[in-house]
Kinemage of the C-alpha trace (Angstrom):
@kinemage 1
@onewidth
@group {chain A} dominant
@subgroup {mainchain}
@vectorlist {calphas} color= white
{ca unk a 1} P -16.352 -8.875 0.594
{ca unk a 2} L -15.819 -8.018 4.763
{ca unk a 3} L -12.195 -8.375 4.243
{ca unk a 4} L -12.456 -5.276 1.691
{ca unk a 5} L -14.623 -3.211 3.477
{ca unk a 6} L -12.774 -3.607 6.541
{ca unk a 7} L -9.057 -3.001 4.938
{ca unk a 8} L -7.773 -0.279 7.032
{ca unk a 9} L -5.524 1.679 4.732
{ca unk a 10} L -3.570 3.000 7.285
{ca unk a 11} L -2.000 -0.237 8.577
{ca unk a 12} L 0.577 -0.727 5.616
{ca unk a 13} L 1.506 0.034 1.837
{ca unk a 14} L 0.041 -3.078 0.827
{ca unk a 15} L -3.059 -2.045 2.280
{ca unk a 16} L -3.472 1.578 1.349
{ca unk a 17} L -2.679 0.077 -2.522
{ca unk a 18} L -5.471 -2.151 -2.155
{ca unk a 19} L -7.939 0.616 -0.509
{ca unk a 20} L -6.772 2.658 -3.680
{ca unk a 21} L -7.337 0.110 -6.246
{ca unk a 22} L -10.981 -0.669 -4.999
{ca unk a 23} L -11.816 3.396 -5.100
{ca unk a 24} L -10.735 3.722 -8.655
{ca unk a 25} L -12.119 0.732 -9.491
{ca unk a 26} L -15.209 1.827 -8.255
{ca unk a 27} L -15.477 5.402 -9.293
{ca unk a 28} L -15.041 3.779 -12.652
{ca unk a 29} L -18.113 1.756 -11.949
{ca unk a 30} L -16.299 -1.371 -13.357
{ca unk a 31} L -16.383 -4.706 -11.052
{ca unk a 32} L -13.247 -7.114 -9.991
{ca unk a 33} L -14.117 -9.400 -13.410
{ca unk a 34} L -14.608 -6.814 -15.475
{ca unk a 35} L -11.100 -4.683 -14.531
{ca unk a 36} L -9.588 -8.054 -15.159
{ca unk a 37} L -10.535 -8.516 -18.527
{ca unk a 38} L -9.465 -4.967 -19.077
{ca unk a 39} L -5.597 -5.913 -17.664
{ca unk a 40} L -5.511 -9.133 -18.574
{ca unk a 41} L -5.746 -10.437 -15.251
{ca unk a 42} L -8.157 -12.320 -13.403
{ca unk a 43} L -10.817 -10.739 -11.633
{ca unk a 44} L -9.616 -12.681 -8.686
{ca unk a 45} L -6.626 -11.622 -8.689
{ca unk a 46} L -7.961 -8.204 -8.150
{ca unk a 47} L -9.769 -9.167 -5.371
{ca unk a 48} L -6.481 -10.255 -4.009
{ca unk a 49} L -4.698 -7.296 -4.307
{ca unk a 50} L -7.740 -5.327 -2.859
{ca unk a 51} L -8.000 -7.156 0.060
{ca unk a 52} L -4.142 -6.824 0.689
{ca unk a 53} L -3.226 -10.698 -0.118
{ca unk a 54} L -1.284 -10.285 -2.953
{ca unk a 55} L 1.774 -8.383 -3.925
{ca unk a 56} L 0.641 -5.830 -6.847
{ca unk a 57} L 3.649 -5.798 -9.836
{ca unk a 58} L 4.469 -2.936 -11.697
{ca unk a 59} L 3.303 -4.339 -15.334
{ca unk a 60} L 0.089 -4.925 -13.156
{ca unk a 61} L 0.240 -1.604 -11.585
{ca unk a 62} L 1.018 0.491 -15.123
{ca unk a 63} L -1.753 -1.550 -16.422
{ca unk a 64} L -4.323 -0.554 -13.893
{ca unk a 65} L -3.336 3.182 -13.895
{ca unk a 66} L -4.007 3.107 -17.613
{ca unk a 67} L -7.571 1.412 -17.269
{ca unk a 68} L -8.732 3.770 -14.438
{ca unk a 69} L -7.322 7.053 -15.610
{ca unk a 70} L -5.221 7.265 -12.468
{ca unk a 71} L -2.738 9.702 -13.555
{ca unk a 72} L 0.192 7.352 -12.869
{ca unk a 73} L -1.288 6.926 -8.983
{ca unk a 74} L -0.567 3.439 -8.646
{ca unk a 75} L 2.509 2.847 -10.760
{ca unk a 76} L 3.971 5.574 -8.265
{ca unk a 77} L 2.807 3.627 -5.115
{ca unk a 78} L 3.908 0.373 -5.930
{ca unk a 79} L 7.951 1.602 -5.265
{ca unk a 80} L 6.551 1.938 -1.502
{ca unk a 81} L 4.659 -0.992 -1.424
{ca unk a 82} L 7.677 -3.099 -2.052
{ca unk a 83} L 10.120 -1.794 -0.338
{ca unk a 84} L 7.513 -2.031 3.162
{ca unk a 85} L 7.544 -5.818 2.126
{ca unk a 86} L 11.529 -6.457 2.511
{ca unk a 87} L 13.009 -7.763 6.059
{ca unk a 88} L 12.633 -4.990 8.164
{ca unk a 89} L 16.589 -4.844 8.901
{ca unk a 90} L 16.927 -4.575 4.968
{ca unk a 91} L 14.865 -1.214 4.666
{ca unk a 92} L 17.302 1.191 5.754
{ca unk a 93} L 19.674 -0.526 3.135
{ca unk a 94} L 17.227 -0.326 0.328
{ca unk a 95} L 16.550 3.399 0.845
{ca unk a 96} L 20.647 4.126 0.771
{ca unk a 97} L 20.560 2.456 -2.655
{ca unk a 98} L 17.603 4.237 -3.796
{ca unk a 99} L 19.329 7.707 -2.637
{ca unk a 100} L 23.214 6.564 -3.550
{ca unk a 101} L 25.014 8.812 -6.197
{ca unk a 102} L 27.181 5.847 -6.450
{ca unk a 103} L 27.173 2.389 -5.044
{ca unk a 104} L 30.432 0.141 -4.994
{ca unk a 105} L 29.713 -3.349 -4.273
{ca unk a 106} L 32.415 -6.329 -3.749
{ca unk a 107} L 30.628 -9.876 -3.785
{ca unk a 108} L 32.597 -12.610 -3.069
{ca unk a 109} L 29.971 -15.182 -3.257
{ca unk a 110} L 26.848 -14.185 -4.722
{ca unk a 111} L 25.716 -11.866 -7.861
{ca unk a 112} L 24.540 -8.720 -6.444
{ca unk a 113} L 20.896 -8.465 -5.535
{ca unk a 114} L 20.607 -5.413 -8.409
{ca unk a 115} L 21.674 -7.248 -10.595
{ca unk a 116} L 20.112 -10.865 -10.705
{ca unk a 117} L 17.798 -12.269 -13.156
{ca unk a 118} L 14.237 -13.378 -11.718
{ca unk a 119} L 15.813 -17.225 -12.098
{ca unk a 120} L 18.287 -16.850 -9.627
{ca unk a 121} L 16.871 -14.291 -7.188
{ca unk a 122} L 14.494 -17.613 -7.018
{ca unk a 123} L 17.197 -19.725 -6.583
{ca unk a 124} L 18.774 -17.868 -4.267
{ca unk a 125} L 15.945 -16.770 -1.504
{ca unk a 126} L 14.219 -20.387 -2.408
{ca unk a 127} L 17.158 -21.859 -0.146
{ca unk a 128} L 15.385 -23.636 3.443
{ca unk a 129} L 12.478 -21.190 2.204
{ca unk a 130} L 9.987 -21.789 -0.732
{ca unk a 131} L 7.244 -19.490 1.309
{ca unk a 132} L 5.603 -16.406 -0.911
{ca unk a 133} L 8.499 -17.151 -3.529
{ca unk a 134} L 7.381 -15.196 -6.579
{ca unk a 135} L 6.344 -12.398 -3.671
{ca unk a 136} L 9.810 -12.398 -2.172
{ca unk a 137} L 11.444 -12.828 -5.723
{ca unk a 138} L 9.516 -9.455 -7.221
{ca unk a 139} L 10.335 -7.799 -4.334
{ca unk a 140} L 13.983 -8.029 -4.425
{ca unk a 141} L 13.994 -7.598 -8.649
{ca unk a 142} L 11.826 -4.117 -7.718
{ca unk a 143} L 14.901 -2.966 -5.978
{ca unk a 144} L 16.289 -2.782 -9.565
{ca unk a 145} L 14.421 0.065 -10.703
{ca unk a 146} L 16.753 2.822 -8.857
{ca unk a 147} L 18.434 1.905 -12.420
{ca unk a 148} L 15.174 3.382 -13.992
{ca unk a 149} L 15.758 7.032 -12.644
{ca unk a 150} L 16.341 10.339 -14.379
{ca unk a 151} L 19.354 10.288 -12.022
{ca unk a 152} L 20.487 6.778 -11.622
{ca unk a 153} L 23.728 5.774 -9.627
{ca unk a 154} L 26.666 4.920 -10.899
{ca unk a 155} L 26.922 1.183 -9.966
{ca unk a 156} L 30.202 -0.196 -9.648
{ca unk a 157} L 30.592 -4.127 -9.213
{ca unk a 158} L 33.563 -6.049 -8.679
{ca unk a 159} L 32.495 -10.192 -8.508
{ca unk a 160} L 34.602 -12.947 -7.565
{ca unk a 161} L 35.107 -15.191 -10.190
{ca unk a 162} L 33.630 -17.821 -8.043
{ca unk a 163} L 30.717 -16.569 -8.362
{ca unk a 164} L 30.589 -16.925 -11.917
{ca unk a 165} L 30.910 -21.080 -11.634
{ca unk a 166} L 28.576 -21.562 -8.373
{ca unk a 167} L 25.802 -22.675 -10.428
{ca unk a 168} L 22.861 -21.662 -8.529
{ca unk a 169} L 19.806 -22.537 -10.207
{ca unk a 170} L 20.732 -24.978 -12.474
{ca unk a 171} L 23.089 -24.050 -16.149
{ca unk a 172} L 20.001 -22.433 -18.052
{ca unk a 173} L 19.557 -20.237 -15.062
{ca unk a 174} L 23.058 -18.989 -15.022
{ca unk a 175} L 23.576 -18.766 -18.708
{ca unk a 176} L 20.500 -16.271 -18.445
{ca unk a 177} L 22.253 -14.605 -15.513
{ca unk a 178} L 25.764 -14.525 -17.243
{ca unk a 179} L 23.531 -13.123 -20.594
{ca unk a 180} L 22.099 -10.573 -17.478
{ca unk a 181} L 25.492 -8.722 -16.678
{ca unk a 182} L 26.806 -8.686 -20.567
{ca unk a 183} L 23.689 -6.946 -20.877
{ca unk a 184} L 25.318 -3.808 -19.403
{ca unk a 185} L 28.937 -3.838 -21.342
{ca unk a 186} L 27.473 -0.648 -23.352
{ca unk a 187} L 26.180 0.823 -20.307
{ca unk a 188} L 28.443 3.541 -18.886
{ca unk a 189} L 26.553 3.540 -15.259
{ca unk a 190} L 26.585 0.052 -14.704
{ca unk a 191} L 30.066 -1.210 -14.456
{ca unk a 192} L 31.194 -4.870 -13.431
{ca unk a 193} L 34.234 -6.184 -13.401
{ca unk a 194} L 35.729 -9.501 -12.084
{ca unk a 195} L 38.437 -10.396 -9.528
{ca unk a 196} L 40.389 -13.393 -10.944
{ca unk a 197} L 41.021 -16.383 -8.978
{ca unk a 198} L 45.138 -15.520 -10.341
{ca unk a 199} L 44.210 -12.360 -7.859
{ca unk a 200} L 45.457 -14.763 -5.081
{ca unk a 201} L 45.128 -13.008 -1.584
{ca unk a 202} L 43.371 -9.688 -2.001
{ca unk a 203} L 41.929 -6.215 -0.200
{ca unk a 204} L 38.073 -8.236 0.241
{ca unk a 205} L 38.841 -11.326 2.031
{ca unk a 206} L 37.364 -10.456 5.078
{ca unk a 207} L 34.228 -10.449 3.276
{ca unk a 208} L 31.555 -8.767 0.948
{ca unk a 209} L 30.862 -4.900 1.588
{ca unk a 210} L 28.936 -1.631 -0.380
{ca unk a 211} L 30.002 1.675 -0.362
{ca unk a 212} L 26.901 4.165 -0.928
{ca unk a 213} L 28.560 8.055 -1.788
{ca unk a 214} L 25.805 10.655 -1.733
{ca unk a 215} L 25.854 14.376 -3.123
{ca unk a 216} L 26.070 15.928 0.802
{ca unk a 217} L 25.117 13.371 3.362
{ca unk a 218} L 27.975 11.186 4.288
{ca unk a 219} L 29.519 7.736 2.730
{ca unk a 220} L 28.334 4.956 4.101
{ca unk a 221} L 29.486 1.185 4.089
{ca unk a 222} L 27.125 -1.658 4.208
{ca unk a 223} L 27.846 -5.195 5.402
{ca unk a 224} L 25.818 -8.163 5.783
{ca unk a 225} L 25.325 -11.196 8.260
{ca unk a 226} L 22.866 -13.689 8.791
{ca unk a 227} L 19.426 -12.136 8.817
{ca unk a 228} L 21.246 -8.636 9.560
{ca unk a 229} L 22.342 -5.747 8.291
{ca unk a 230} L 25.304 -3.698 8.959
{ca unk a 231} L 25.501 0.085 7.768
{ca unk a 232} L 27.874 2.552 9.311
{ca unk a 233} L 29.452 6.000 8.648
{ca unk a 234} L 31.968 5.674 10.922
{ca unk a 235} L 34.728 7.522 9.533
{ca unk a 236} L 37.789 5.088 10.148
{ca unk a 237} L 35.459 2.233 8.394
{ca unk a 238} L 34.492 3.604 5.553
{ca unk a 239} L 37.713 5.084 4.832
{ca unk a 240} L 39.552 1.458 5.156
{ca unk a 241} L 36.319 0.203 2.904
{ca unk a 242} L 36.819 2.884 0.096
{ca unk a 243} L 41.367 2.032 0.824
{ca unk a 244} L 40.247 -2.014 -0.185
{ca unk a 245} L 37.566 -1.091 -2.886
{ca unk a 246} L 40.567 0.963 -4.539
{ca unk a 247} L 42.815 -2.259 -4.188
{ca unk a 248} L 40.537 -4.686 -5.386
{ca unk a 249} L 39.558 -2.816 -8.362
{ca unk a 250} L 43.246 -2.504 -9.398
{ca unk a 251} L 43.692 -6.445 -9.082
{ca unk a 252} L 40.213 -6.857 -10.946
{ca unk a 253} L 40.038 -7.457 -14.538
{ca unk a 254} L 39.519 -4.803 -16.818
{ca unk a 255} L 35.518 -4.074 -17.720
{ca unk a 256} L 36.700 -5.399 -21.139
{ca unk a 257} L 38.349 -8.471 -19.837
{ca unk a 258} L 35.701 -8.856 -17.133
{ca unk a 259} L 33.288 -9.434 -19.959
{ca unk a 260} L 35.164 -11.695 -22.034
{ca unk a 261} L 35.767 -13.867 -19.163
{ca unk a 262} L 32.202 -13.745 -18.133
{ca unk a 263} L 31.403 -14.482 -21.845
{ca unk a 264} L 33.552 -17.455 -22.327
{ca unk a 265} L 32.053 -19.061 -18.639
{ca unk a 266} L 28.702 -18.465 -19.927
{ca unk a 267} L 29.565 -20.680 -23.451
{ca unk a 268} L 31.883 -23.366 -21.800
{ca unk a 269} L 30.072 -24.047 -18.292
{ca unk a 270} L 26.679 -23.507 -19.256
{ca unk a 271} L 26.340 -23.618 -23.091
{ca unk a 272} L 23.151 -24.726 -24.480
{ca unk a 273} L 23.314 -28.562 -23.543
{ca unk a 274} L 23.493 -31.348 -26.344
{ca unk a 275} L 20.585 -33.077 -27.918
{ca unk a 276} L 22.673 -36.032 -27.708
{ca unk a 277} L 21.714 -38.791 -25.713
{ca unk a 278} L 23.961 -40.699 -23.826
């Protein structure tokens, strides 16, 4: 119980959640074990997040508020508390996304982090790493909910189609991820198309890239290295980025095509496997 009642809720997000929790949890007179059984979680696990050791989830969060009589106090501080827990050179990039009017995004090796399944986020970060996994793994899928907003942007995604064959995470985990973006072909805001290997040379070679568009502040385009970040206005860039994005999404498949190609992948690469056995 020291750790608790020496949390200092000024020294993070994670912290000041925890501080919170504890004060509702104790103006409602209700102990760790007894919240739990409330939320369906255990009362350790409250203890956890209390005492700043665990990464509170939104179900978790929505939960809690409901229990306590918060007014929606946690479920609205949860947004902060994962963003303060992504790579500090990632921050800046996971504010533009949360501000964008429009986002257009270019992969030429991965699925977009706003749009992967929980599966192969884990796949993905797991690589050399398997520290705070499910941690790191909700924090990147909470990214996801600028898709939840009364305004949301209008995502644009153009995807190699190597990226629909690297098979990270095994064939179940892609199927689910392939199942992931046909999930949006009904979904006027969320737009993905594919660049066909028959594309031969094209505009993105030089690499992967964003463009965020806001209502006044300037465009901005967003490229990535190893353990860095690379966001600019610079007027020359971003106005060769938004010259290649308008290239490659004239040699990209149609959204209609996009999904039947993504559709017949998921079925003949990673269809369910056979109960056969050999």
């Amino acid at each position: 119980m020291t750790q608790i009642n020496t949390l200092d809720p000024g020294a993070s997000p994670l912290d000041y959640y925890g501080y919170e929790l504890r004060r509702y949890r104790d103006a409602a007179g209700l102990t760790q074990r007894q919240l739990g059984d409330i939320v369906n979680y255990t009362g350790s696990m409250i203890g956890q997040i209390e005492t700043a050791r665990k990464l509170p989830t939104q179900d978790f969060s929505e939960r809690a508020d409901a229990a306590l009589g918060t007014g929606g106090a946690l479920s609205r501080l949860v947004e902060l508390v994962m963003r303060s827990q992504l790579p500090g050179w990632f921050r800046q990039v996971a504010e533009l996304q949360a501000r964008a009017m429009e986002i257009c995004s270019f992969e030429d090796h991965l699925i977009h982090g706003l749009l992967q399944t929980a599966g192969y986020a884990r796949a993905v970060l797991g690589v050399l790493n398997q520290s705070n996994l499910e941690d790191r793994t909700a924090v990147r899928l909470a990214r996801q909910s600028v898709f939840e907003k009364d305004e949301s942007p209008v995502f644009w995604a153009i995807l190699s189609e190597g990226t629909l064959y690297q098979e990270i995470g095994g064939r179940e985990t892609m199927r689910g991820q392939l199942a992931h973006l046909l999930s949006f072909e009904q979904n006027p805001r969320i737009n993905i198309q594919v660049l066909p290997f028959s594309a031969g040379a094209h505009a993105g070679m030089q690499g992967s890239f964003d463009v965020y568009r806001f209502s006044s502040d300037p465009t901005i385009v967003y490229t990535e290295g190893y353990g860095s970040g690379h966001p600019t206005a610079n007027p020359d860039t971003v106005k060769d980025c938004s010259l290649r994005y308008d290239h490659l999404q004239a040699a990209a498949l149609s959204l209609k095509d996009s999904a039947e190609l993504m559709r017949r992948v998921m079925e003949e690469r990673y269809g369910e496997p056979s109960d056969s056995v050999a």
